[in-house]
Each structure stands twice: as C-alpha cells, then as structure tokens.
TIKEDO-250028 format. One line per field, with one value per atom (N, C-alpha, C): residue in three letters; chain; x, y, z; atom name. Coordinates in pm, whole numbers. Layout:
BEGIN
residu: ALA;...
chaine: A;...
px: X;...
py: Y;...
pz: Z;...
atome: CA;...
***
This chain:
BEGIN
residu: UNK;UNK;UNK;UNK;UNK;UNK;UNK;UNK;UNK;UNK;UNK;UNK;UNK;UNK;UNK;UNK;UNK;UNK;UNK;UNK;UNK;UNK;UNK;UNK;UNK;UNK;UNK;UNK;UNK;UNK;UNK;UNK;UNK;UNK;UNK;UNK;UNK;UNK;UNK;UNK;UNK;UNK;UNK;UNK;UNK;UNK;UNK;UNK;UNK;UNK;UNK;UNK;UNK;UNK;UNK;UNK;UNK;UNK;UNK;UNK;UNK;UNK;UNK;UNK;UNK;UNK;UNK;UNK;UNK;UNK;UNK;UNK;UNK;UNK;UNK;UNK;UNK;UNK;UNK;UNK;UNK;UNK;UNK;UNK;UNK;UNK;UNK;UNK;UNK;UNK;UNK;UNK;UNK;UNK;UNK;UNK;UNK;UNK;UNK;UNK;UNK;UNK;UNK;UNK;UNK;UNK;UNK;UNK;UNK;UNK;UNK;UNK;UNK;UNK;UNK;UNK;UNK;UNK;UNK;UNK;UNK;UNK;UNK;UNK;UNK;UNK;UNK;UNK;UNK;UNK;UNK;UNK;UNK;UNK;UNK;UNK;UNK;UNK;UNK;UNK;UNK;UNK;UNK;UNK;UNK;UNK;UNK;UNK;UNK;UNK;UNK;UNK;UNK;UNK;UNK;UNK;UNK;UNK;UNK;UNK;UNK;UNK;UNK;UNK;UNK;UNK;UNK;UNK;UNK;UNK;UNK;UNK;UNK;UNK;UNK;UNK;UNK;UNK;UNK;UNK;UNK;UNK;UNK;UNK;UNK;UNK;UNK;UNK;UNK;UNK;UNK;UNK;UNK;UNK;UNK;UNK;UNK;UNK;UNK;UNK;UNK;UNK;UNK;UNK;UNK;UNK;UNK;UNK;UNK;UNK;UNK;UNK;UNK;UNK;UNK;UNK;UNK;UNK;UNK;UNK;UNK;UNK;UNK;UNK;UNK;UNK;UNK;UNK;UNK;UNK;UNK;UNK;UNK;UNK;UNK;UNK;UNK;UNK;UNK;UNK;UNK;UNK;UNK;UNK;UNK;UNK;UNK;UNK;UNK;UNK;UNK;UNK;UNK;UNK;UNK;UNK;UNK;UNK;UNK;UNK;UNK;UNK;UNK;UNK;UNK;UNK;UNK;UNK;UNK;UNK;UNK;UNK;UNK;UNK;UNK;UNK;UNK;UNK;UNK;UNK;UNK;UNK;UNK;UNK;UNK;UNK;UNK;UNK;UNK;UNK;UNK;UNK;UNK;UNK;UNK;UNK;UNK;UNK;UNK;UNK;UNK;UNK;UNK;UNK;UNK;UNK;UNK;UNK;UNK;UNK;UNK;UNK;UNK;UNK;UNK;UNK;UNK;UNK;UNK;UNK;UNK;UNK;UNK;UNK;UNK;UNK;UNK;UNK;UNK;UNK;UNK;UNK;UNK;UNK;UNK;UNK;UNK;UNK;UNK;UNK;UNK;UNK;UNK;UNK;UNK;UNK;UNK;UNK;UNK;UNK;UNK;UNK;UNK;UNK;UNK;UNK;UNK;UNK;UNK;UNK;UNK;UNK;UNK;UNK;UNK;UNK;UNK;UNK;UNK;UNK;UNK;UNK;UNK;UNK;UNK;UNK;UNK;UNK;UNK;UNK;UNK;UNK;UNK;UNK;UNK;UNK;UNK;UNK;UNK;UNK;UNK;UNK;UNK;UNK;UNK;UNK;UNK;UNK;UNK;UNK;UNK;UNK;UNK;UNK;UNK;UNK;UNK;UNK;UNK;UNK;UNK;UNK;UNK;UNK;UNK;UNK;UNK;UNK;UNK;UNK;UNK;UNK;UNK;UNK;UNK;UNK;UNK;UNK;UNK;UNK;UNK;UNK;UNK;UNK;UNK;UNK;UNK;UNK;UNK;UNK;UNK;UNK;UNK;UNK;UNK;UNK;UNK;UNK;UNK;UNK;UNK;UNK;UNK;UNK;UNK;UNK;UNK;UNK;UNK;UNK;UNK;UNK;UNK;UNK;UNK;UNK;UNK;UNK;UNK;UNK;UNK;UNK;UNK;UNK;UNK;UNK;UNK;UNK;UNK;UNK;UNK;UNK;UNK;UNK;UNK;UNK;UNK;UNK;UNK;UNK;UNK;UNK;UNK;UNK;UNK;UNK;UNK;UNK;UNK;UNK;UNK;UNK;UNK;UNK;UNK;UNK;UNK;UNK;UNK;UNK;UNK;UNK;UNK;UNK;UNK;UNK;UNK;UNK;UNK;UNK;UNK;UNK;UNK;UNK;UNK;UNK;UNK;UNK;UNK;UNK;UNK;UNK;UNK;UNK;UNK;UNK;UNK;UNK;UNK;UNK;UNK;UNK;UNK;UNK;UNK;UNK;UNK;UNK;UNK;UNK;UNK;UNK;UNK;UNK;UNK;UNK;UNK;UNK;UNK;UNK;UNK;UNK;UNK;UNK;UNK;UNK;UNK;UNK;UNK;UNK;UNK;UNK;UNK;UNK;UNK;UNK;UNK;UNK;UNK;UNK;UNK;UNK;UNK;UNK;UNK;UNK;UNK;UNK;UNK;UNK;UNK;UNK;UNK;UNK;UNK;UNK;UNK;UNK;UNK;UNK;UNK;UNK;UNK;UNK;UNK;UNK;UNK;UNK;UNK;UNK;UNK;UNK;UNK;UNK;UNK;UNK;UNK;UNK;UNK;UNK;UNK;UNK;UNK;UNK;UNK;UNK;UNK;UNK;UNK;UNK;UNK;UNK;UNK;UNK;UNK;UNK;UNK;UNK;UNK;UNK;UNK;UNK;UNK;UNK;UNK;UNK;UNK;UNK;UNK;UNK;UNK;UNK;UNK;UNK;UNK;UNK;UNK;UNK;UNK;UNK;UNK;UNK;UNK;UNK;UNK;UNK;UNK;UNK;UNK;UNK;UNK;UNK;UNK;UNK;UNK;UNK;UNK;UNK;UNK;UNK;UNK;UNK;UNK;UNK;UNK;UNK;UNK;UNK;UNK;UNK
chaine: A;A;A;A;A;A;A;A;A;A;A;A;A;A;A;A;A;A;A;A;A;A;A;A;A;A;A;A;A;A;A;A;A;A;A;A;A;A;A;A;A;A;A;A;A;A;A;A;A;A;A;A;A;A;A;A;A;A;A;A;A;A;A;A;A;A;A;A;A;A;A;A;A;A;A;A;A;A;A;A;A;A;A;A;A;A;A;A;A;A;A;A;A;A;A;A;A;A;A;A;A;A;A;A;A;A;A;A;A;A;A;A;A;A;A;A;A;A;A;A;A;A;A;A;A;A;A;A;A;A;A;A;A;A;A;A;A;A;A;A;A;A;A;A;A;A;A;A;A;A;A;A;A;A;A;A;A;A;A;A;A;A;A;A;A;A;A;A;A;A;A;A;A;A;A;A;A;A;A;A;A;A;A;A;A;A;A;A;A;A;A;A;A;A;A;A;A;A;A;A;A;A;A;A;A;A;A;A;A;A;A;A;A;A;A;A;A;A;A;A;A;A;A;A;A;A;A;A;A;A;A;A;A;A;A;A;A;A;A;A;A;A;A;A;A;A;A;A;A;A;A;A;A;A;A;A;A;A;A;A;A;A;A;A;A;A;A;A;A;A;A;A;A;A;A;A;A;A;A;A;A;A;A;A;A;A;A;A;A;A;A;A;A;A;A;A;A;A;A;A;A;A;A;A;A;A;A;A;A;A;A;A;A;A;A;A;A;A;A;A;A;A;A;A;A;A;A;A;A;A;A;A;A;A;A;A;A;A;A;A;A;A;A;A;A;A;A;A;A;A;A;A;A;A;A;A;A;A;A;A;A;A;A;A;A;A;A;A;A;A;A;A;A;A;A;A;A;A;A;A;A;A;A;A;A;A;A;A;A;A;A;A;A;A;A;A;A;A;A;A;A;A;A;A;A;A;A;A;A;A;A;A;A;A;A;A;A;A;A;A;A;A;A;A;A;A;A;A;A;A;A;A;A;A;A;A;A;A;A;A;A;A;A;A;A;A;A;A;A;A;A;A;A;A;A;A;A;A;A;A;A;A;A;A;A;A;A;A;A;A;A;A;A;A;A;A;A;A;A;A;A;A;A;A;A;A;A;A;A;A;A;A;A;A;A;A;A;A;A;A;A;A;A;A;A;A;A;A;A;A;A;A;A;A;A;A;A;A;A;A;A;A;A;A;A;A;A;A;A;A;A;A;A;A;A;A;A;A;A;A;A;A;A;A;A;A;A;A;A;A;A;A;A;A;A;A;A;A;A;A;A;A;A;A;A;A;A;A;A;A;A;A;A;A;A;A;A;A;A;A;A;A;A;A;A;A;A;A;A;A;A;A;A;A;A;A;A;A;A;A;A;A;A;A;A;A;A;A;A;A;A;A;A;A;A;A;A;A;A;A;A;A;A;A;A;A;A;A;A;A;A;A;A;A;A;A;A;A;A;A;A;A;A;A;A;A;A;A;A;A;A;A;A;A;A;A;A;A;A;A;A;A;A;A;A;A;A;A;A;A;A;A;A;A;A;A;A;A;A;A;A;A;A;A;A;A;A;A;A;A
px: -1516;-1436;-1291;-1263;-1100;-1070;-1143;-1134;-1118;-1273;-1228;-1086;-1022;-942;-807;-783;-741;-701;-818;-812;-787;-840;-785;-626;-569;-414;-337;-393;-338;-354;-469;-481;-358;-359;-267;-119;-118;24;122;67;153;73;175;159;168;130;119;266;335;411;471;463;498;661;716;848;875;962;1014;1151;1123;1253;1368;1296;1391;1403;1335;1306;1201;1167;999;917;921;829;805;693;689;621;623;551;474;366;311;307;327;342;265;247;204;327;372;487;502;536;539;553;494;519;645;702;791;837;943;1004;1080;1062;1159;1257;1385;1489;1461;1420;1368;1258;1214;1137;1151;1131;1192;1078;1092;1017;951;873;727;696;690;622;536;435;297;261;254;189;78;-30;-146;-119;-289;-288;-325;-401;-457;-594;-676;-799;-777;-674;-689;-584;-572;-417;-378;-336;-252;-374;-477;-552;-680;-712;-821;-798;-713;-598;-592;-523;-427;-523;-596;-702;-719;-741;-789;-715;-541;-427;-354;-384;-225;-254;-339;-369;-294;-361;-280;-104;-83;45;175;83;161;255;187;203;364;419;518;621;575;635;689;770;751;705;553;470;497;513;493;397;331;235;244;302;288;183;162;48;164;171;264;173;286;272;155;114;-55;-166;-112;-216;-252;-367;-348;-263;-169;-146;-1;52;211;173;268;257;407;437;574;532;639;603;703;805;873;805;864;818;780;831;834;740;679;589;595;675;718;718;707;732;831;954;1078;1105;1096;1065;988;890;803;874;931;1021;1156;1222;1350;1297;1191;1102;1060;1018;933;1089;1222;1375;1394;1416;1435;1374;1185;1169;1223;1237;1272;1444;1504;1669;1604;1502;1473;1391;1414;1324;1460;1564;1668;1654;1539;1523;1642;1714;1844;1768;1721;1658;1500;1395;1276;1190;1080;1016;875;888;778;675;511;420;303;328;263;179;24;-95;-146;-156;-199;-99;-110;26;98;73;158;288;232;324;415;381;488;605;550;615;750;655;773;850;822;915;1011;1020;1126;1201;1153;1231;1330;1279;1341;1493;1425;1534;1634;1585;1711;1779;1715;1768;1757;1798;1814;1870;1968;2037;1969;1867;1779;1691;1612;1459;1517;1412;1451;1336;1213;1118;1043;990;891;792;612;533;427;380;357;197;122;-82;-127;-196;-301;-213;-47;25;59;-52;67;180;264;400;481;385;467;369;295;198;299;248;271;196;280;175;135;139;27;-77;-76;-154;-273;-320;-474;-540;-407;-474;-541;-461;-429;-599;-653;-780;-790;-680;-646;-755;-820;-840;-1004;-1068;-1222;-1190;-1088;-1093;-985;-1032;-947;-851;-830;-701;-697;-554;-547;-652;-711;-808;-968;-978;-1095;-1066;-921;-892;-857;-892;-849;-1010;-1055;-1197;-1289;-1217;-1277;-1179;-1054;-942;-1016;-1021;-1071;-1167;-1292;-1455;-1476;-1576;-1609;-1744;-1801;-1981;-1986;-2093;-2176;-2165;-2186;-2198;-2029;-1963;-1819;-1745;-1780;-1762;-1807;-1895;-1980;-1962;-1862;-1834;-1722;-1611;-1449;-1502;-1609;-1627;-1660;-1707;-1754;-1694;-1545;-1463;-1342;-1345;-1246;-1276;-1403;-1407;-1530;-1470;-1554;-1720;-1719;-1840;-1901;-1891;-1898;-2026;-2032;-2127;-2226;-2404;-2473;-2574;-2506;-2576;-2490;-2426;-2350;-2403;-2369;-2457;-2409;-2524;-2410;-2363;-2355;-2255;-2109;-2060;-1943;-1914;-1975;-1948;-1937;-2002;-1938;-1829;-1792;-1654;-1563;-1633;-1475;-1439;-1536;-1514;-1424;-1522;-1429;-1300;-1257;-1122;-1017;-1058;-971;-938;-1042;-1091;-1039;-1061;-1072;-949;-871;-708;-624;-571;-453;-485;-619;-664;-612;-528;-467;-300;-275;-115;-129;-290;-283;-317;-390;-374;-261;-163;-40;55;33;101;21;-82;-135;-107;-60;1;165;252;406;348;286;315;324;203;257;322;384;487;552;608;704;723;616;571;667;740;778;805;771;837;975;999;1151;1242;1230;1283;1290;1176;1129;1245;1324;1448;1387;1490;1448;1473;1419;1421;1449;1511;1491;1441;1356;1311;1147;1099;932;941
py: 1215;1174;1221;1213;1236;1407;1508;1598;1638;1557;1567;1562;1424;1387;1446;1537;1635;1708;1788;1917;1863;1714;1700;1682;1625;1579;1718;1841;1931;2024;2045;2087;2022;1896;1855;1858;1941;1984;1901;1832;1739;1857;1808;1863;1729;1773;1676;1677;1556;1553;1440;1461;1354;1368;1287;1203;1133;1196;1142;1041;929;810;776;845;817;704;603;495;460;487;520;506;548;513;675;688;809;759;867;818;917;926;1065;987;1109;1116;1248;1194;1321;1339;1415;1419;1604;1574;1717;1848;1957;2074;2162;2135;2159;2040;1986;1863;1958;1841;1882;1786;1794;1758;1634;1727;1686;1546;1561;1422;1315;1186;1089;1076;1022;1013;859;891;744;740;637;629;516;513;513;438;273;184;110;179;147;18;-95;-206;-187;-304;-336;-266;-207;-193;-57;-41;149;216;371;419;572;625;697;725;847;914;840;736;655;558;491;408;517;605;627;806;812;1001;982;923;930;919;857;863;967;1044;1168;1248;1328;1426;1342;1273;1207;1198;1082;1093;1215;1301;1388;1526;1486;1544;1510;1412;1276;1267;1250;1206;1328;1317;1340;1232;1263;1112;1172;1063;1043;916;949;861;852;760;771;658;671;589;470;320;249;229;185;204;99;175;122;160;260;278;413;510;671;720;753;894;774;690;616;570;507;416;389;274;237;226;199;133;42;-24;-99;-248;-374;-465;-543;-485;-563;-551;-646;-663;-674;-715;-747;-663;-744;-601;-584;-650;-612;-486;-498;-349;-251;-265;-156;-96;-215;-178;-70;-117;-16;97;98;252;311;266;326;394;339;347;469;443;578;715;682;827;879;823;870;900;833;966;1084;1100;1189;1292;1265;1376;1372;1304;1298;1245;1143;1102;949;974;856;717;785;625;697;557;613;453;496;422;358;199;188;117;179;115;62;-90;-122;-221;-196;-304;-363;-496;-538;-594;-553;-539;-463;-335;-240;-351;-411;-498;-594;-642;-709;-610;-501;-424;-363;-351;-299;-454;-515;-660;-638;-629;-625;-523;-395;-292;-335;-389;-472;-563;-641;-684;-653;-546;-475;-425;-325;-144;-195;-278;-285;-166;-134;-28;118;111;229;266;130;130;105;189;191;104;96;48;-21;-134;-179;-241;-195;-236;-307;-417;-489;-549;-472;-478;-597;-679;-781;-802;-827;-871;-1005;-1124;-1174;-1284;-1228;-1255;-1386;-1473;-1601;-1681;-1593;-1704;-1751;-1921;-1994;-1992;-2016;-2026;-2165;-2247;-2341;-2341;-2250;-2238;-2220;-2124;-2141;-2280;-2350;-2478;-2529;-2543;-2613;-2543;-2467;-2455;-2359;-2285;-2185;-2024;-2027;-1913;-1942;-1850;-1900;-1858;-1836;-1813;-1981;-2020;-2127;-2055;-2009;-1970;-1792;-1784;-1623;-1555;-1623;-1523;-1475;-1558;-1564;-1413;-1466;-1321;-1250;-1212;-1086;-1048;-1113;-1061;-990;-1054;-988;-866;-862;-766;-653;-668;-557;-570;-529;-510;-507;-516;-467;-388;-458;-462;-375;-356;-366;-457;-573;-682;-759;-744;-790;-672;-595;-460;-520;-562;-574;-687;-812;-891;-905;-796;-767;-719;-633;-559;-645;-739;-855;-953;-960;-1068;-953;-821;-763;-751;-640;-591;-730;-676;-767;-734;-585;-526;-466;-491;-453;-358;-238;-117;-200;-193;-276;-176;-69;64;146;118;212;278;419;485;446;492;397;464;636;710;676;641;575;478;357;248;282;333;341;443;560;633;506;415;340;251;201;120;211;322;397;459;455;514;397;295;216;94;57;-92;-63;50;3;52;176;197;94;67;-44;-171;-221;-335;-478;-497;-548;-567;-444;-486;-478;-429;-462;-617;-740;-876;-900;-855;-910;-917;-784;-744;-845;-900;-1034;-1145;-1182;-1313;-1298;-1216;-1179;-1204;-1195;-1222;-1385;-1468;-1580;-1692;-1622;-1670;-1716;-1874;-1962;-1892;-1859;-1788;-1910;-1944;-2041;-1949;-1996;-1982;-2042;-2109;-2158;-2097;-1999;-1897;-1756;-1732;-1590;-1537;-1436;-1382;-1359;-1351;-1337;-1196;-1097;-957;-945;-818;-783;-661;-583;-427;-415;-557;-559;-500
pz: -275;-159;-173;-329;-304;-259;-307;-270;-162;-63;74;152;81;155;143;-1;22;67;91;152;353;391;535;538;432;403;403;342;327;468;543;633;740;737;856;823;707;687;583;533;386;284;136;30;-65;-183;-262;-362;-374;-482;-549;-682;-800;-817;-808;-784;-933;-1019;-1152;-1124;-1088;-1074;-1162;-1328;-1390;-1506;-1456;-1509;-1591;-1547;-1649;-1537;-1404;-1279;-1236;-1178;-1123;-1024;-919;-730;-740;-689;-626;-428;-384;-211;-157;-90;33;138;145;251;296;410;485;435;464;386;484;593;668;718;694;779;903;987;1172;1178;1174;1218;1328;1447;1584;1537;1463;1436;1402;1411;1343;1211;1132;978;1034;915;903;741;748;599;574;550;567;432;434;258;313;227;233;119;169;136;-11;-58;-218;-234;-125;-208;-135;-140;-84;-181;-161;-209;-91;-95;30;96;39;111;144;38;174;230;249;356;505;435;606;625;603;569;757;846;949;1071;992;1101;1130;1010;991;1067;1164;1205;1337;1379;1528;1516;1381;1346;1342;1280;1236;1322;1476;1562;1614;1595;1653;1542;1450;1301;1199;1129;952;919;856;754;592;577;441;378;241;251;130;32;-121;-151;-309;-332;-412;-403;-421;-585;-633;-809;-845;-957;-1021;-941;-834;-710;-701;-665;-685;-836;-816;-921;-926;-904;-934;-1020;-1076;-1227;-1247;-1327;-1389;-1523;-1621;-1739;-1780;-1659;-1633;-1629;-1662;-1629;-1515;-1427;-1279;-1208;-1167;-1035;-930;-884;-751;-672;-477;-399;-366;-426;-382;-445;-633;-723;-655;-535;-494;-414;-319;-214;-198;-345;-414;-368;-479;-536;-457;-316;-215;-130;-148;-80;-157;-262;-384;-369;-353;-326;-184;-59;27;8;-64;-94;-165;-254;-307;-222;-79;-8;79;122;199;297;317;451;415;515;528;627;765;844;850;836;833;878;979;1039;936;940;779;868;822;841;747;719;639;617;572;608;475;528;375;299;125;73;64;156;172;301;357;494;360;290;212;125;127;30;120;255;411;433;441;498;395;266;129;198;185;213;327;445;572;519;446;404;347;225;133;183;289;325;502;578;693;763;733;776;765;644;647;780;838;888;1029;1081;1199;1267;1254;1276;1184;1192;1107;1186;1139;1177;1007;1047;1002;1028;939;987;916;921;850;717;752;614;615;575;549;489;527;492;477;549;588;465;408;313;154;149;44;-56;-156;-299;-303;-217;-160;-96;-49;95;30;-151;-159;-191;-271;-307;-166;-82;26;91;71;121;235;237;388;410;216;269;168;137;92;-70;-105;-246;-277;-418;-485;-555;-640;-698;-699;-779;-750;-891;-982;-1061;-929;-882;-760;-690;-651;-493;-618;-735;-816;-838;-865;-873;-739;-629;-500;-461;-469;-415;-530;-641;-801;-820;-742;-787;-864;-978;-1052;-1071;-915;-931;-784;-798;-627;-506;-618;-513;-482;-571;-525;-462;-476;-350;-194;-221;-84;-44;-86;-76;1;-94;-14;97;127;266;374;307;432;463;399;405;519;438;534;658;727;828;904;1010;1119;1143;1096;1127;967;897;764;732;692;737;666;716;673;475;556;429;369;272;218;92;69;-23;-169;-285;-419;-484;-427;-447;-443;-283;-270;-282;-308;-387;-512;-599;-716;-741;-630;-662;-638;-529;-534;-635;-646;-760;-862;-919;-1037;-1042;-884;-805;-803;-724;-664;-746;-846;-930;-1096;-1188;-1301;-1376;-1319;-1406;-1328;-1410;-1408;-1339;-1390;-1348;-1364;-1483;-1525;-1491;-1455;-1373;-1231;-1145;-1043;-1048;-1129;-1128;-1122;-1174;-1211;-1056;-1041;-858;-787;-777;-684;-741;-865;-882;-888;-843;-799;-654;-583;-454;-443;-487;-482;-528;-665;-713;-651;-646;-605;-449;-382;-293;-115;-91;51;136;291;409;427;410;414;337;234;175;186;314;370;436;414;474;593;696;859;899;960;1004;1105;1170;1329;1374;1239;1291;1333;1354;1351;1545
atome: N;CA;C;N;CA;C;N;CA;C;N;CA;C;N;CA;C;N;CA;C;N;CA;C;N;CA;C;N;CA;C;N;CA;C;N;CA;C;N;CA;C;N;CA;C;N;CA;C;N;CA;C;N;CA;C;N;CA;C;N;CA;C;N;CA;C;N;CA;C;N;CA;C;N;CA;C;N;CA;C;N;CA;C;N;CA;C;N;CA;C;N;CA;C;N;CA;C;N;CA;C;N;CA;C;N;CA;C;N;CA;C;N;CA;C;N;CA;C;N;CA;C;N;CA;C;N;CA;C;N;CA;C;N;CA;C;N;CA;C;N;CA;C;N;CA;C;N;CA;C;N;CA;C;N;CA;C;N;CA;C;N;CA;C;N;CA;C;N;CA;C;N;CA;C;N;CA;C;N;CA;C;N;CA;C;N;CA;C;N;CA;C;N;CA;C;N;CA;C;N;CA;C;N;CA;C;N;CA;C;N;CA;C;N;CA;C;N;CA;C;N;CA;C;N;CA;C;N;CA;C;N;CA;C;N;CA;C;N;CA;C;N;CA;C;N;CA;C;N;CA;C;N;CA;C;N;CA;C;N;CA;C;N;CA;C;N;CA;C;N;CA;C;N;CA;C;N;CA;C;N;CA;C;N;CA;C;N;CA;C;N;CA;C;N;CA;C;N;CA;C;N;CA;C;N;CA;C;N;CA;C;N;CA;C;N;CA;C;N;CA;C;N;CA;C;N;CA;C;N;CA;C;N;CA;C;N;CA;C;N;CA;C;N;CA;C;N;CA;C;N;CA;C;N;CA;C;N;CA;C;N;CA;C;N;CA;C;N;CA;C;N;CA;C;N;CA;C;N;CA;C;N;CA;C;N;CA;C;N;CA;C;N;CA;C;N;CA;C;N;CA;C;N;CA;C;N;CA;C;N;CA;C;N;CA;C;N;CA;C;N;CA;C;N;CA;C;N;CA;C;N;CA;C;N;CA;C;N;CA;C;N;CA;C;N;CA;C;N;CA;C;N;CA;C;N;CA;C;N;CA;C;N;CA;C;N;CA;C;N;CA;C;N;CA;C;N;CA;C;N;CA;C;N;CA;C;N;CA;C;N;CA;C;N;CA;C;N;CA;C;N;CA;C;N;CA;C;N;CA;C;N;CA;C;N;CA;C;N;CA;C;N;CA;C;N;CA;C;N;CA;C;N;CA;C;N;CA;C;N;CA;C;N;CA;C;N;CA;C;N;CA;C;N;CA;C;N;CA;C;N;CA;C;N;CA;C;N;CA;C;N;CA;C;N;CA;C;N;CA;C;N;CA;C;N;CA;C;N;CA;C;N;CA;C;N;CA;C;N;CA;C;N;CA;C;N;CA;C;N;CA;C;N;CA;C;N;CA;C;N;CA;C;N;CA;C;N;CA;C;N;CA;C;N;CA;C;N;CA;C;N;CA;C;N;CA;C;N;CA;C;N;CA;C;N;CA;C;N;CA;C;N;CA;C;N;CA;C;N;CA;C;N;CA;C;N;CA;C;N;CA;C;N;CA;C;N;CA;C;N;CA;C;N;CA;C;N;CA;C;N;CA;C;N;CA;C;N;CA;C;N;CA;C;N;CA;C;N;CA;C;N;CA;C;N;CA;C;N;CA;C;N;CA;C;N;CA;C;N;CA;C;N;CA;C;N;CA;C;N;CA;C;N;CA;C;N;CA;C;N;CA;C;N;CA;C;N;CA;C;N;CA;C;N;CA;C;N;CA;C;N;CA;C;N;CA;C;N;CA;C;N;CA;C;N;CA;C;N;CA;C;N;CA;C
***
C-alpha cells in the first residue's frame, strides 16, 4: 500500500522530505514540488491510526488544485520521530510551526482530524497570527480527563483506548474499524490488515501510548483556551 500511495502523492505533485529540527526531532512531509505564490498554503494532520499518506492519499488530487498542501507525518507517526521527552500536542504543534518556517510558509490554513484536530487547536492558540484558517474533523477538543471515568465513551480507562487506537491483532483491528466508521467494510483482505497493523501499530508503540495519555492529562474545559480561526 505504501508504495501505492506514493507514487499517487508524487503524481499529484508533492515530493517527499525529511526536515532536521535540530533538536533531536526530525519531520518527514510531503509538500509541493513547485509552490505558487498565488495560492494560499494548507497543511494537512492526519489522526492516530493513520500517518500522511493513508489519512489524506484521496484528498490531494482535489486539494491540490486550490492549495499549496502540505502533509507531514506528526512525530512517532510515518518516517517523524523525536528523541526529546515531550508528548504533548502543544510540542507537536511547535514542531508542525517549525517545519513550516523551514519551507517559508509565514500564514497557512490547518486541517486537522482526529488527533491531528488537537494538535491544530494548539497551533491556534500559540501561532494565532500564523493561521489563517482552522478546520477541525472528529477532534475532540472539549474532552475531560473525566469524561472516561464518567462513562462517555465505551472504553474505561486510557490502557483500553490504547489497545483499540494500537492493534495488535486482527480482531482489535476490526474492532477500531467498527467503532470508527459508520459503515465498517464487512471483508477486508489479511493482506491489508496485517500491512496495517505492521505500518501503523508496532514502531513506537510505546510513545504512541504515551501521546494518548498527554492528551488527557489534567485534561478540563474550563482551561481550554478560546479560538477565533475555526
């Protein structure tokens, strides 16, 4: 699959590139192989059980017509990595600010689903003056680190939603699929269940737990900074 998605990422005109931060973080992105002036920029954070190219592989061709996209894979995700301590999506948020001075984009439109949408609300807050737009998919944002006790969602604590968000099996594959989509494909081959699994589930399994228990760390709404770019 990843190949495929590739060679469609490259066809619609991104290139691939790894981003040295400096810090001990590196990004890899997909971002334009000609930027247009004339365009306004996008940048594109896929959620937790995806990373650039099977998240967003089916928007960029439409997108890309309108936009400079950019699409990095947010750290522990695809080809990024830190070896920094931080979890948080405010740390993602910097990093996701950072590579875009490192491409020169100054204002840039963020779309982000999942925990890619928490990682865009941070950015919102830090870099206001950056974003010109923020859109905000199935993130969310207003959630408490009460809210699982509290019974809001079908998992009890965050080792539960780590075991369903990070497959390990067949069947907890097929589990996240039926909790995510409304229509959840009833046959999937166990070809691509197990690339995903071996893609998306088993490097950095361990600091991706960690990135789902920073989100609801001392997690309140009454502490949620207020935005105006949604």
């Amino acid at each position: 699959m990843d190949s495929c998605f590739r060679y469609s990422f490259s066809r619609a005109g991104l290139k691939s590139i790894t981003t040295d931060l400096g810090d001990g973080t590196i990004i890899h992105c997909w971002a334009p192989k000609f930027r247009r002036e004339t365009k306004p920029n996008l940048l594109l954070l896929h959620g937790f059980g995806a990373n650039a190219m099977w998240q967003w592989n089916e928007f960029i061709a439409p997108l890309i017509r309108f936009f400079n996209v950019y699409v990095p894979d947010l750290i522990f995700f695809g080809n990024s990595y830190t070896t920094r301590p931080e979890r948080s999506e405010s740390f993602q948020a910097r990093c996701m600010m950072r590579l875009m001075d490192s491409f020169g984009v100054q204002k840039v439109n963020v779309v982000g689903i999942s925990y890619g949408g928490f990682v865009s609300y941070s950015m919102a807050v830090q870099f206001p003056e950056r974003l010109e737009k923020l859109v905000l998919c199935c993130a969310g944002v207003c959630l408490e680190e009460k809210d699982m006790a509290d019974g809001m969602f079908v998992v009890k604590n965050v080792d539960e939603a780590a075991s369903i968000l990070l497959p390990q099996t067949p069947a907890k594959l097929k589990e996240l699929l039926r909790l995510t989509f409304v229509k959840p494909a009833r046959i999937l081959p166990t070809c691509i269940i197990d690339d995903f699994i071996d893609v998306m589930c088993t490097e950095y399994k361990q600091e991706k737990e960690e990135l789902i228990k920073e989100i609801l760390k001392d997690r309140s709404l009454a502490n949620l900074p207020k935005i105006d770019k949604v």
